[in-house]
C-alpha positions as CSV (number, residue, x, y, z in Angstrom):
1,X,0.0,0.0,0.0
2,X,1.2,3.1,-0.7
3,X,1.4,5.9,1.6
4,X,-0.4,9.0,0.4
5,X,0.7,12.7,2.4
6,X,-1.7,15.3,2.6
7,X,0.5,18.8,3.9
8,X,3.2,17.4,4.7
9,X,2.0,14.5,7.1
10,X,1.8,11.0,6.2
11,X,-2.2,9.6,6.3
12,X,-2.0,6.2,8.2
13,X,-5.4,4.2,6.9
14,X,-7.9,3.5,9.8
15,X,-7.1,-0.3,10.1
16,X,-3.8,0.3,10.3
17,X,-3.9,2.4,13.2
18,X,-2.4,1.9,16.5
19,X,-4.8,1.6,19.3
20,X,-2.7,4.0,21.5
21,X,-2.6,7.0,19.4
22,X,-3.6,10.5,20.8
23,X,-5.4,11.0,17.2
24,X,-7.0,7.8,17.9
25,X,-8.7,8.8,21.3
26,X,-9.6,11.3,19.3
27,X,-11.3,9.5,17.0
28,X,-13.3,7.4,19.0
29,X,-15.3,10.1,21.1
30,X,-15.8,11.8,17.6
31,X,-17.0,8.9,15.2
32,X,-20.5,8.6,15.3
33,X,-21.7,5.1,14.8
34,X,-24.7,4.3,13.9
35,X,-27.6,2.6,16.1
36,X,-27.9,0.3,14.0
37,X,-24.7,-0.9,12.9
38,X,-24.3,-4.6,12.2
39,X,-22.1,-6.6,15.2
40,X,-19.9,-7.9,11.9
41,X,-18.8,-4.0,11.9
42,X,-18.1,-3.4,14.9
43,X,-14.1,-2.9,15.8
44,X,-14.4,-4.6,18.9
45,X,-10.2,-3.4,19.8
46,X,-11.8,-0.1,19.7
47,X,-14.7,-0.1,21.5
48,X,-12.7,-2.2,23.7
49,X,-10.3,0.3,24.0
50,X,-13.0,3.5,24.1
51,X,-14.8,1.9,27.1
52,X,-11.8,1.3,29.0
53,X,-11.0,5.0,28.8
54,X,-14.9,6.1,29.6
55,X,-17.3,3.4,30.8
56,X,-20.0,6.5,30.2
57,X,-19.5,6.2,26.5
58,X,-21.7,3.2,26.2
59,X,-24.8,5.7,26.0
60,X,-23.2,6.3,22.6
61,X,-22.6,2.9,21.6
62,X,-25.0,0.7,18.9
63,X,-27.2,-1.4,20.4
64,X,-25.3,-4.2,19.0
65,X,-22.8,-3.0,21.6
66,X,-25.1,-2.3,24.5
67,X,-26.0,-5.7,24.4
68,X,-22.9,-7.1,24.1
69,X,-22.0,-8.5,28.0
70,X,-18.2,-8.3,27.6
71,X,-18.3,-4.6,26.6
72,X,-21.2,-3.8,29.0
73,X,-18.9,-5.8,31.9
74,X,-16.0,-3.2,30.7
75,X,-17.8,-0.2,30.9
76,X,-19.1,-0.7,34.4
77,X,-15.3,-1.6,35.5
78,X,-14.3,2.1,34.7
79,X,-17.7,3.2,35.5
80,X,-20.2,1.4,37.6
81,X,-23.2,3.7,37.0
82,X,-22.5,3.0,32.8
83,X,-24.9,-0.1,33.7
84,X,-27.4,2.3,32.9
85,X,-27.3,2.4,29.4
86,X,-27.0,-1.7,29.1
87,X,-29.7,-3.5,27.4
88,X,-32.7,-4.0,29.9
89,X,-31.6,-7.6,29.4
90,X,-28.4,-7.0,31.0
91,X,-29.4,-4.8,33.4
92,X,-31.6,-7.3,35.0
93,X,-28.0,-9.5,34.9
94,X,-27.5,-10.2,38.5
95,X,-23.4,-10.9,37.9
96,X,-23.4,-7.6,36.1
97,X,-25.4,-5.7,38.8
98,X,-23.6,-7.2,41.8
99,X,-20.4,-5.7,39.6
100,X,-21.2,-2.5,40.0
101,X,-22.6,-2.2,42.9
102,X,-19.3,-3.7,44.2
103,X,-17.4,-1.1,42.5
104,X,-20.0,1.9,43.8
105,X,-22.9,1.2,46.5
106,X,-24.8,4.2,45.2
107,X,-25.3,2.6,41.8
108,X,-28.0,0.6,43.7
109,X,-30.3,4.2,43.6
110,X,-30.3,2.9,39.5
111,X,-31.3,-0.6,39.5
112,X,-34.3,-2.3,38.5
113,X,-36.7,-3.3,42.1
114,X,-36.2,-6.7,41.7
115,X,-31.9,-6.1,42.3
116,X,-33.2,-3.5,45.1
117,X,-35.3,-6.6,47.1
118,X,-32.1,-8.8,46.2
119,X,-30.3,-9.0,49.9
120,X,-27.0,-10.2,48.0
121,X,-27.3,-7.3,45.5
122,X,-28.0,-4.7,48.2
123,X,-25.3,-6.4,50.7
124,X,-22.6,-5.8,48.2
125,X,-23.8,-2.3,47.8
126,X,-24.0,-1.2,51.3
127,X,-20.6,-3.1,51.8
128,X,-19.5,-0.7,49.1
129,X,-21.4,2.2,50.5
130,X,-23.1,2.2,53.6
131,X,-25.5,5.2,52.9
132,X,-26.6,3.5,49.7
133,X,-29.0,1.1,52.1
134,X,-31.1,4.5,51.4
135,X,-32.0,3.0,47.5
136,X,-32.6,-0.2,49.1
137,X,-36.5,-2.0,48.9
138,X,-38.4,-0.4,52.0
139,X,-38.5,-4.5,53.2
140,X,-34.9,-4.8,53.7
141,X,-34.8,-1.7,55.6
142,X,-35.9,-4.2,58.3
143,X,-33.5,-6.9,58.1
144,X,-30.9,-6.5,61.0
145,X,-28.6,-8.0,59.2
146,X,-28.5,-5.6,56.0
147,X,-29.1,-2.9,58.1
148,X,-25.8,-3.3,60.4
149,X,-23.9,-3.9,57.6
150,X,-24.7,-0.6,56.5
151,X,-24.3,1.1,59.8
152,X,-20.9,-0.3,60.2
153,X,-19.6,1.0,56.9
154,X,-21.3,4.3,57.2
155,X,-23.2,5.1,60.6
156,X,-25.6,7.2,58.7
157,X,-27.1,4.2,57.5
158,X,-29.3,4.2,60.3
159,X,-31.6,6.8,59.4
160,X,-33.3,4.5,56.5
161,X,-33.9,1.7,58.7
162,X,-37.5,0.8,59.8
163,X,-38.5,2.8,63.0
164,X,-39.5,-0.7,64.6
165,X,-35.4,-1.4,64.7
166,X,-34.7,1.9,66.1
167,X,-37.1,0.9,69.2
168,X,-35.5,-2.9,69.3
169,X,-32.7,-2.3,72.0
170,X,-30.6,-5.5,70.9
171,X,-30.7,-3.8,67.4
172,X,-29.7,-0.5,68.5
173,X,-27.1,-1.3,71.4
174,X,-25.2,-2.8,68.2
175,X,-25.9,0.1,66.4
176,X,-24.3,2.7,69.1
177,X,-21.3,-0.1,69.6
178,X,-20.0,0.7,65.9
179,X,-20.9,4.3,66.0
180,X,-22.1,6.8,68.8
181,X,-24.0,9.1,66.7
182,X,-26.7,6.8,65.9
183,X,-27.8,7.1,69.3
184,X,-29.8,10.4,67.9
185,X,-32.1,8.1,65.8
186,X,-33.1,6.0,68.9
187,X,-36.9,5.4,70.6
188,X,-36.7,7.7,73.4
189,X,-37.5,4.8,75.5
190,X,-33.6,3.9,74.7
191,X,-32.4,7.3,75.9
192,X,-32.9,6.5,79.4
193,X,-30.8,2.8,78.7
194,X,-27.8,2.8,81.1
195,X,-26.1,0.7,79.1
196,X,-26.9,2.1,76.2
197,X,-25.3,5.8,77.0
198,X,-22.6,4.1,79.0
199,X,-21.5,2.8,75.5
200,X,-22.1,5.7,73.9
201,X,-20.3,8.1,76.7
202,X,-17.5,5.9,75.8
203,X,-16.7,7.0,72.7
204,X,-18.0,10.8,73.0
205,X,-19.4,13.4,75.5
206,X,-21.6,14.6,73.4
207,X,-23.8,11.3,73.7
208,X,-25.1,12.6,77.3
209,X,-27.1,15.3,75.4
210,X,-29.2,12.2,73.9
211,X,-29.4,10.3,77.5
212,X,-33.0,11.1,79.4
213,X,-32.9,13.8,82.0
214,X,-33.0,11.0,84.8
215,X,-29.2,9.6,83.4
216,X,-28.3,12.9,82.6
217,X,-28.1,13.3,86.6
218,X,-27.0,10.2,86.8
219,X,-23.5,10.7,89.0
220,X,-22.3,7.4,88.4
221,X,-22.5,7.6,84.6
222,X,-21.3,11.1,84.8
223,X,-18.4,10.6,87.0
224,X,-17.1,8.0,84.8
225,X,-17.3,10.3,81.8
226,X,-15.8,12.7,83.4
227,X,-12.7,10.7,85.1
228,X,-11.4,9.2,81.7
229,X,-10.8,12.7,80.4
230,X,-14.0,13.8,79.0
231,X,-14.6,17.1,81.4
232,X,-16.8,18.1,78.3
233,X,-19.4,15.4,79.5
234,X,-20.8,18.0,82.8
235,X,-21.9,21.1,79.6
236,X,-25.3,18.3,79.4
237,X,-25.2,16.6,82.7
238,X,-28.2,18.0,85.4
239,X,-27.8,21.3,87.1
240,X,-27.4,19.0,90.4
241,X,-24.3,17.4,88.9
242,X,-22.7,20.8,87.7
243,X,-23.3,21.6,91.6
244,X,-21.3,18.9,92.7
245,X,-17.7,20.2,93.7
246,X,-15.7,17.0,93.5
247,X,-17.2,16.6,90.1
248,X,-16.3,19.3,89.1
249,X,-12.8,19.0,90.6
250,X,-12.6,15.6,88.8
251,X,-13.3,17.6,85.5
252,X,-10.9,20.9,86.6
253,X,-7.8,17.7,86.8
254,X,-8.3,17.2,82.9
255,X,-8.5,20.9,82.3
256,X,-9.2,23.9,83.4
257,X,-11.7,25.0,81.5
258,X,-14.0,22.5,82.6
259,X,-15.1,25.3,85.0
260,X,-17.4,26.2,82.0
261,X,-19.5,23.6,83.4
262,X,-20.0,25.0,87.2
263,X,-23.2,26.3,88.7
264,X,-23.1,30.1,89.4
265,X,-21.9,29.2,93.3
266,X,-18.9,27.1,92.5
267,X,-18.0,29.4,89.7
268,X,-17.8,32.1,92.7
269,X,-15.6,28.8,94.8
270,X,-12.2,31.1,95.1
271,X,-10.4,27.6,96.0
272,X,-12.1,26.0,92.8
273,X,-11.5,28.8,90.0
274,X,-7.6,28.8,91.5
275,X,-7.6,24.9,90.8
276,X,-8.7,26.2,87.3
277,X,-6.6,28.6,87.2
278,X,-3.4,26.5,87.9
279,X,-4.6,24.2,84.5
280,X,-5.7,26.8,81.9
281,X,-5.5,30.9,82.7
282,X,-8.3,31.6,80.0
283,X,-10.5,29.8,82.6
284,X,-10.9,33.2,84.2
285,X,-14.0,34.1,82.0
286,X,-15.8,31.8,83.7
287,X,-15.4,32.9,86.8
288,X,-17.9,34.9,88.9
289,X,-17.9,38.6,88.3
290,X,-16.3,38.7,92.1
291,X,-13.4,36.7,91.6
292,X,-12.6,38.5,87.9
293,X,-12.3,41.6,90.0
294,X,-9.5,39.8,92.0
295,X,-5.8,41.2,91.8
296,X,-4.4,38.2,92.5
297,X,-6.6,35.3,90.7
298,X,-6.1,37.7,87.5
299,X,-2.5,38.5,87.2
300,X,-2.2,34.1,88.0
301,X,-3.9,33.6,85.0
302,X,-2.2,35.9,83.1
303,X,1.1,34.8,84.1
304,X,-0.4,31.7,82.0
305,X,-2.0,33.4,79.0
306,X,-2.3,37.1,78.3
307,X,-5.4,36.6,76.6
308,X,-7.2,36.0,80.4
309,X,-6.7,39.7,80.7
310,X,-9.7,40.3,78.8
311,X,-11.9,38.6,81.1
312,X,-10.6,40.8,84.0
313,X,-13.2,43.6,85.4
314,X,-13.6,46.6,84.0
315,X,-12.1,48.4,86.8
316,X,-8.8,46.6,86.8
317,X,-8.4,47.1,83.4
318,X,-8.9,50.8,83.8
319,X,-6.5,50.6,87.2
320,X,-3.1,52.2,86.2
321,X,-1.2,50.4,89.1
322,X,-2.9,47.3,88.4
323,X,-2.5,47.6,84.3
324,X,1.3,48.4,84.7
325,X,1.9,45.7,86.6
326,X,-0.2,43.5,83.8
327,X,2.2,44.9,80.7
328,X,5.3,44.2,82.4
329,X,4.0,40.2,82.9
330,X,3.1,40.3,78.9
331,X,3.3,43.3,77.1
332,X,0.7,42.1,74.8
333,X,-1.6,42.4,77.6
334,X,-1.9,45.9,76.8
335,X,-4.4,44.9,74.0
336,X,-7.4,44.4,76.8
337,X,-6.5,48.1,78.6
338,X,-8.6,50.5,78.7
339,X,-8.5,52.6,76.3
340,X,-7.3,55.7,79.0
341,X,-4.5,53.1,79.7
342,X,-3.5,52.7,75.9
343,X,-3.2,56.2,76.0
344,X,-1.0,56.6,79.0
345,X,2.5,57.0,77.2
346,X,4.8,55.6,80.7
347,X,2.2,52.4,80.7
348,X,2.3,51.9,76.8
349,X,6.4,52.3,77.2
350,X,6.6,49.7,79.7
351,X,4.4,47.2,76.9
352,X,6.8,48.3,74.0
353,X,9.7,47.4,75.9
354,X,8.9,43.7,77.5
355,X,7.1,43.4,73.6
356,X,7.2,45.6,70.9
357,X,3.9,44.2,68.7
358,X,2.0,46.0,71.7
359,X,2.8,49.2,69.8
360,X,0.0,48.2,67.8
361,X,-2.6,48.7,70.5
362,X,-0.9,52.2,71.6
363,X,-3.4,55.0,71.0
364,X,-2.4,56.9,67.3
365,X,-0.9,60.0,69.0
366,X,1.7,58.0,71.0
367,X,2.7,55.3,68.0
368,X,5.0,58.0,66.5
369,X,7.3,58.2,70.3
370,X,6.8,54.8,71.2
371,X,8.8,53.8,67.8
372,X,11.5,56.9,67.9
C-alpha cells in the first residue's frame, strides 16, 4: 500500500492504526456510529479500547454494543453507574449488577426493584457504600442484618432503617457499639438505657445530650465520663451534677476550663476557679464577676496566658497600678486596657519594651514616640 501525504503528514489508513494513538482517542469520542450498525462491523479493539477510557461512553454505543455482556462488563469496571445504558436484558444480569454495585454502593439508587429486594445485591452495595442502604427496597430496611452492615460502613445508615429497629434495644445497642452518633435516631424509651449511654459516653461526650434527664443526673454515669478525660461530658449533665464540687474538681484535673461547666456558686468557689486557674488561665472568664475583679486570681492567669486579661473587670483594666503591673507580665496584655491606659505614654512604654507588637494597640498620638 502506498502511503499517500496530505500537507506534509503521512495519512495512516484507519485499520492500520495503533490503538494508543492521541489521534486515535480522538477519533473514537468523535465517530459517530450508527444505532444500528451490524455486530460484523463493529471494531471490537476499539470499543474495547473507548470503554476502557470512559465506561460513560456506552450511551453512545450501537445497540449491537449495548447488548454485548463483555463490553457492557467493561464499561461498568471504569464506570459502575455506565450499567445504565445496558440493554434492559443485562441490566436485569445479576453478575453484572452485583459488579457494580461492588465497585460503587450508590449505583443501587439505579437498579431495577427486583436487584433493590435482592439481599446479596444490596449487601454488596452497602458493603461498598453504607448510605446506599437508602435505594434499598423499604422490606430490607428491616432486616438487621443488612441494616448493620450498612451502619458499620457508614453510621448514617441508620436513618433509613424501619423505625421498629430503632425501638428494638438488641438492634440499637449494636448500632451505638460501631458508631455513637446513631444514638440520635433511637426510641426515646432507649435514651434512658444505662447501658446504652454508657456505651455511647465511651466513645463521645456529646452522647449525654441524647441520654434522658434522669441519666443525665446520673453521677455514676457522669463521674465515669468525666474521670477518663471527658470534662466536656458536665456542659449536658443535670444542674445537680454541675453543683457537685468533686465533680467538678474531677473535670478541673483534665482541664481547666471544665469550669465552664459550674453552677453560678462554685464558679464564685475562690479555691475551685484557682484549681482552674493553675490548668488553663483563659479559665478566668468563667469565673464569677467577684473573683474577675480579684488582683491576684487575674495576674495568676495571666502569668499563663495574656489573653485571660480580657476577662478581668472593667475596673482593673482601667486601674493604672494594676495595668502596669499586667504589661510588664506580657506586654501584649496591653491589647485588653482601657482605652485611657492605651493612652498613657509611661504604661504603653513599659508594653513596647517587655514586647514591641503591643505598639499596635498604643493610641495613634503615642505610636510616633513609642517607635523613635
Amino acid at each position: 500500500m502506498v502511503a499517500t501525504k496530505y500537507r506534509g503528514q503521512v495519512l495512516i489508513p484507519y485499520a492500520r492504526r495503533s490503538i494508543g494513538d492521541a489521534d486515535d482517542r480522538e477519533e473514537v469520542k468523535s465517530t459517530g456510529m450508527p444505532e444500528d450498525l451490524p455486530a460484523e462491523m463493529v471494531d471490537r479493539d476499539m470499543v474495547s479500547y473507548a470503554l476502557k477510557q470512559d465506561g460513560m461512553i456506552l450511551r453512545d454505543m450501537p445497540r449491537v454494543v449495548r447488548h454485548d455482556r463483555d463490553f457492557v462488563r467493561l464499561a461498568i469496571q471504569t464506570s459502575p453507574e455506565a450499567i445504565r445504558f445496558a440493554s434492559e436484558e443485562l441490566q436485569d444480569d445479576f453478575e453484572l449488577a452485583c459488579e457494580a454495585v461492588e465497585a460503587d454502593g450508590n449505583v443501587l439508587q439505579i437498579l431495577n426493584e427486583e436487584m433493590k429486594c435482592d439481599e446479596d445485591v444490596v449487601l454488596k452495595a452497602v458493603q461498598s457504600k453504607g448510605n446506599s442502604f437508602q435505594y434499598a427496597d423499604k422490606t430490607m430496611h428491616l432486616d438487621t442484618d443488612l441494616a448493620m452492615e450498612a451502619i458499620q460502613s457508614d453510621w448514617r445508615a441508620i436513618e433509613s432503617c424501619n423505625h421498629l429497629l430503632h425501638k428494638d434495644r438488641d438492634f440499637m445497642l449494636q448500632a451505638v457499639t460501631v458508631s455513637w452518633r446513631t444514638l440520635s435516631f433511637a426510641h426515646p424509651d432507649l435514651n434512658g438505657d444505662k447501658e446504652i449511654i454508657r456505651i455511647a459516653l465511651k466513645q463521645s461526650w456529646l452522647a449525654l445530650a441524647h441520654a434522658s434527664e434522669e441519666l443525665r443526673g446520673d453521677r455514676e454515669l457522669v463521674s465515669e465520663s468525666v474521670k477518663a478525660g471527658s470534662w466536656q461530658t458536665l456542659l449536658n449533665a443535670s444542674e445537680a451534677l454541675q453543683d457537685d464540687r468533686e465533680l467538678l474538681l474531677d473535670g478541673i484535673r483534665s482541664s481547666g476550663l471544665a469550669l465552664k461547666c459550674a453552677s453560678k456558686r462554685l464558679r464564685d468557689d475562690r479555691e475551685l476557679v484557682i484549681e482552674a486557674l493553675r490548668k488553663e488561665g483563659l479559665a478566668l472568664e468563667f469565673a464569677s464577676p467577684r473573683l474577675q475583679d480579684d488582683e491576684e486570681l487575674v495576674l495568676m492567669a495571666l502569668g499563663l496566658d495574656k489573653g485571660a486579661f480580657e476577662s478581668a473587670s472593667m475596673r482593673l483594666r482601667g486601674d493604672r497600678n494594676f495595668v502596669m503591673k499586667c504589661v510588664q507580665i506580657d506586654g501584649m496584655a496591653s491589647e485588653f486596657a482601657s482605652s485611657e491606659m492605651q493612652a498613657d505614654l509611661e504604661i504603653m512604654g513599659l508594653a513596647v519594651k517587655n514586647d514591641w507588637r503591643a505598639v499596635s494597640f498604643a493610641a495613634p498620638e503615642l505610636k510616633k514616640s513609642l517607635l523613635a
